[in-house]
N, C-alpha and C positions, 0 to 999 in steps of 0.2 A: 476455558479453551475456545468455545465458539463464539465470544466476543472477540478475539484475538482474529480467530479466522476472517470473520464480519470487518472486523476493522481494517486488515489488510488488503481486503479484497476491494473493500469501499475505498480507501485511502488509493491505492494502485490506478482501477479504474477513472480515482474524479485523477488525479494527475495526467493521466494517460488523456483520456477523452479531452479535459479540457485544455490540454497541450493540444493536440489536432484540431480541435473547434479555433485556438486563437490562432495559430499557424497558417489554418488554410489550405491552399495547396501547398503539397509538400513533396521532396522526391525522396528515395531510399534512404540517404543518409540520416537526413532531418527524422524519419519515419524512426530510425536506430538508435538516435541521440534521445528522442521524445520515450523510447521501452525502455533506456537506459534509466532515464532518469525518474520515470515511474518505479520499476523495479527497485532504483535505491529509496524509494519514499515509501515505497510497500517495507521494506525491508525495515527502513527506521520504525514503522508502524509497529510491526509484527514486535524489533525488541523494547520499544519505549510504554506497549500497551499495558495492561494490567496483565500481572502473571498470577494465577490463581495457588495458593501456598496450601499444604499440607491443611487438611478440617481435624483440630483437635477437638479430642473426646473429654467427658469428665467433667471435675468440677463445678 
């Protein structure tokens, strides 16, 4: 589970930031579209990363 969180948070961040680093100046909107589209890339993170399954015993 705390790679998942790591990973989402890394993934979010580099979109976001480097959305505003290439952008430049930017006004409100642009600012809205750029958490927009981090949020959706955090999000694909969060369901594409590895899901940690049931640890079987035994055997």
């Amino acid at each position: 589970m705390h790679l998942r969180i790591v990973g989402t948070i890394g993934t979010f961040l580099l979109v976001f930031l480097g959305l505003l680093h290439k952008v430049g100046d930017f006004n409100a909107q642009e600012f809205f579209v750029i958490l927009a589209l981090a949020s959706i890339a955090g999000a694909i993170a969060w369901f594409k990363l590895f899901k940690p399954g049931p640890r079987r015993e035994g055997n």
